[in-house]
N, C-alpha and C positions, 0 to 999 in steps of 0.2 A: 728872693721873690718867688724863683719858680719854687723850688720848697715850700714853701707857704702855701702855695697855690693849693698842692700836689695834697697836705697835711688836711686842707680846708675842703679837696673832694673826700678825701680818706673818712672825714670825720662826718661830712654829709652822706655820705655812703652808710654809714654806722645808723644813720637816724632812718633808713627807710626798711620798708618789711626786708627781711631775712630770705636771702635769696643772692644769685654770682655778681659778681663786680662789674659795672656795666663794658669793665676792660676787655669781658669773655665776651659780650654780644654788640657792642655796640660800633665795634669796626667791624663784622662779619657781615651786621643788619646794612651799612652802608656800600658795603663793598657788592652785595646781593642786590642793590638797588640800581649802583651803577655801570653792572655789568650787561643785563638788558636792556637799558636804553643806547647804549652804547652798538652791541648786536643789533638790534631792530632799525636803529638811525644812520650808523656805520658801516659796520662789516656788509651789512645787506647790499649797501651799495657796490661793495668792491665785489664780493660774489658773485652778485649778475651781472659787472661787466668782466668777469673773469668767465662766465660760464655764455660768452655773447649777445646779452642783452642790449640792446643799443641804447646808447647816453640820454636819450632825451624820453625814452620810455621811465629807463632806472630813474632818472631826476623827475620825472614827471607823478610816477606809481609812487615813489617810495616817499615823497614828498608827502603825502597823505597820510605815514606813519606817525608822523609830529603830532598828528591832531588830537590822541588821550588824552597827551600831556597838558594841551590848549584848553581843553574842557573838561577836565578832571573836577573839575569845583562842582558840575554840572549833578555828579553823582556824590561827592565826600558826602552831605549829607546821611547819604543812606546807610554808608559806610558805618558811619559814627550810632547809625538806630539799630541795624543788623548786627546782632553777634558781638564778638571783642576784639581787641585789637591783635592781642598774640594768636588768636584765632584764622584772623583774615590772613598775617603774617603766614602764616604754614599755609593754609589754603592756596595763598598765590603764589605763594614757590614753589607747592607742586605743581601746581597746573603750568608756571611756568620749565620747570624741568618737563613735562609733558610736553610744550609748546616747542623746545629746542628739539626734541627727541623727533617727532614729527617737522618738523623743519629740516633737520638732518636726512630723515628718510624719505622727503619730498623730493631732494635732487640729484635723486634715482631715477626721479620717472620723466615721461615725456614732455607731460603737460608741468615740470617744475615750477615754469614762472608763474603762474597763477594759484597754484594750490601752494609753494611756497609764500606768494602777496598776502594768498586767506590767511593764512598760520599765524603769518608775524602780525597782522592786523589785528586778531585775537591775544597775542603777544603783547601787543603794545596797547590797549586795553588795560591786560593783566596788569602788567607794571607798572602804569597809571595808577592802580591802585593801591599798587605795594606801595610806592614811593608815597600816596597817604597815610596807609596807615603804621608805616616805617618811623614815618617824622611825628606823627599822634602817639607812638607806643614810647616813642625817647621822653617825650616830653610828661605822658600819666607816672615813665619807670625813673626818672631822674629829676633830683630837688633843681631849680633853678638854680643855684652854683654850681652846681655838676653839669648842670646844661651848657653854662655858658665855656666850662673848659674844657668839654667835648668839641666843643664846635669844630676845634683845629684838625682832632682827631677824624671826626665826621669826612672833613673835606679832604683829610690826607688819602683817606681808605676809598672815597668815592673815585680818586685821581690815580690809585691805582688799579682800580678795577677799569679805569677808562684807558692805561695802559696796557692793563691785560687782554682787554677786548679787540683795539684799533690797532696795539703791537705785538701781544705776544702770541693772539689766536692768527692773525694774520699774518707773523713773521713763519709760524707753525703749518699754514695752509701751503705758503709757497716752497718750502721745504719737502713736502709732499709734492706737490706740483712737482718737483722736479726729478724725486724718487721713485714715483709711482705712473710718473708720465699719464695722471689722468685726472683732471680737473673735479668735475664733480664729485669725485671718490675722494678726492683731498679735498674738500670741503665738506662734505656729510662726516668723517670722519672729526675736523677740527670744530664742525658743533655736536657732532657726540660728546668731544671733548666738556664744552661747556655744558651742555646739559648733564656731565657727571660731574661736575664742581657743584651744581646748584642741586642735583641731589644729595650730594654732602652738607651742601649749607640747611639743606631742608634736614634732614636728621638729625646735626648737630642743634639747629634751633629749636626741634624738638625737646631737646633733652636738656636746655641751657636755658631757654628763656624762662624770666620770672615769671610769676600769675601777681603781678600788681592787684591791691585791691581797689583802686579805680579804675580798674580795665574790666567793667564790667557790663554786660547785658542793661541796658536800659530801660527803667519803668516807662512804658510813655503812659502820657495823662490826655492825647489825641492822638487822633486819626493820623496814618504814619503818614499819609495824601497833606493831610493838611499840615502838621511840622515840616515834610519837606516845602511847600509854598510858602511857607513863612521864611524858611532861612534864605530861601532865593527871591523873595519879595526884599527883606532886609538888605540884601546884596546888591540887589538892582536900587534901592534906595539910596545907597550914598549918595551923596553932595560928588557932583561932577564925574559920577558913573561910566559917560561916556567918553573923557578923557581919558580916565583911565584904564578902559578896554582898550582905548585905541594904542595906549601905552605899552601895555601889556602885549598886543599882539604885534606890532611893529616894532620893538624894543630890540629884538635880535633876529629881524628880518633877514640885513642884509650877511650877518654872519651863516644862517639857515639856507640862504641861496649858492652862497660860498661852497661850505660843508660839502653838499651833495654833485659838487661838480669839481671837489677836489682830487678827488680818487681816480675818476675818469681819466681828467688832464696829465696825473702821474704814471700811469699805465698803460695811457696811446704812446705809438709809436711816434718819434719824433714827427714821418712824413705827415701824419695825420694834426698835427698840432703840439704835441703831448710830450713827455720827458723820455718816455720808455723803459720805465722803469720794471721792474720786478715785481711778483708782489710780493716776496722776503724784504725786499729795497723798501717797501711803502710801510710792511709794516715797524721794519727799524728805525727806518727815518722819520716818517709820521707820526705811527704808533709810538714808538715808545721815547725817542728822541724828541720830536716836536714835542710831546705832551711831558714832556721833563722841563723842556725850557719854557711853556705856558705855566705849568705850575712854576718857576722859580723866577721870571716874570711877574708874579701874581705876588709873589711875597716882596 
């Protein structure tokens, strides 16, 4: 059966324009998608209470990072009028390799917590966007067979970029921490690290992604003001609209509350409430342990 499968993307592969096997870009494009929200929703938190930020600041600022992701539809439109897909793709991994790179050298300075909050806010922006037009460029470069037996693949590469992030950047910060005896230096350091991964993803996707021929620039035949009002008139028209915002936005509430006060609780000191842990300990156990048994849970 899995042969068949395997025979039936090989041969769907054959029928689309000439260009690499979506096997070269399409865990790289996923694994790029979920390494920043990961940094911007994660590690952020464990940083600024590693660097003394107090818990109900970091829960309360960094909580406000989720919000591209919530209103992303807000902008896809434009996305889709603007330019092409493999376009937007490089544009936002660079500005994101920029965004890490300035993040990194923000907790140097005095005022870190605030001019770091701007960065990753613009950060998390950014990747709101890639994550559109990530899933818009799988879907113009691969037949619907191939889509559907990506999907596995999709979610493998995402899970481990969520490990790389939550465990291996963090299990890599505390090792520092303990080497270098100085906090902020082992953290500017461990996202230099990542923002020289996503400069690599950025040059390689250079050189790798297809130019699908429906990945293209769009004739409009109106006003770009008035197609965008139309698709979010459409949007706000469904049948039972409001149900489903409210779905959507309460659907992983209480996990979202969780998250941000998970890191905290693992790295206060027992007197203070908290387990005392390390943050090599947070990132082994959490990072890369906990998110081994969530994805194998999930299967």
């Amino acid at each position: 059966m899995a042969k068949n499968s395997i025979e039936l993307v090989l041969a769907q592969e054959n029928t689309q324009p000439s260009g690499p096997s979506p096997w070269f870009f399409v865990p790289t494009l996923y694994f790029a998608e979920g390494v920043p929200y990961i940094i911007i929703n994660y590690v952020s938190v464990v940083f600024y209470k590693k660097l003394g930020v107090d818990n109900a600041q970091v829960a309360f600022w960094t909580s406000f990072l989720y919000l591209p992701w919530v209103i992303k539809m807000m902008w896809g439109p434009l996305v889709d009028i603007y330019s092409t897909k493999r376009n937007w793709i490089l544009s936002t991994q660079f500005a994101m390799m920029c965004c890490l790179s300035c993040l990194a050298c923000s907790l140097q300075l005095p005022s870190f917590f605030l001019i770091s909050l701007a960065v990753l806010a613009i950060a998390a922006f950014i990747s709101a966007t890639q994550d559109i037009v990530i899933d818009g460029f799988y879907m113009l470069t691969l037949t619907q067979e191939a889509q559907a037996f990506f999907v596995g693949v999709r979610s493998t590469f995402y899970r481990i970029a969520t490990i790389f992030g939550s465990g291996v950047l963090v299990f890599l910060a505390g090792q520092l921490e303990v080497s270098l005896k100085d906090v902020s230096l082992s953290w500017t350091i461990t996202i230099g690290v990542a923002a020289s991964v996503f400069a690599v993803v950025f040059v390689f996707h250079w050189f790798i992604l297809p130019f699908p021929s429906s990945d293209s620039k769009k004739a409009l035949d109106k006003p770009v003001k008035t197609l965008y009002l139309e698709v979010i008139k459409t949007y706000f028209s469904q049948e039972r609209i409001g149900v489903i915002l409210v779905f959507i936005l309460s659907y992983r509430l209480g996990e979202a509350m969780l998250v941000k006060l998970t890191s905290p609780f693992l790295l206060d000191k027992t007197e203070l409430g908290g387990l005392g842990l390390s943050t090599s300990e947070v990132g082994l156990i959490y990072g890369i342990v906990g998110a081994i048994a969530l994805a194998t849970g999930g299967i």
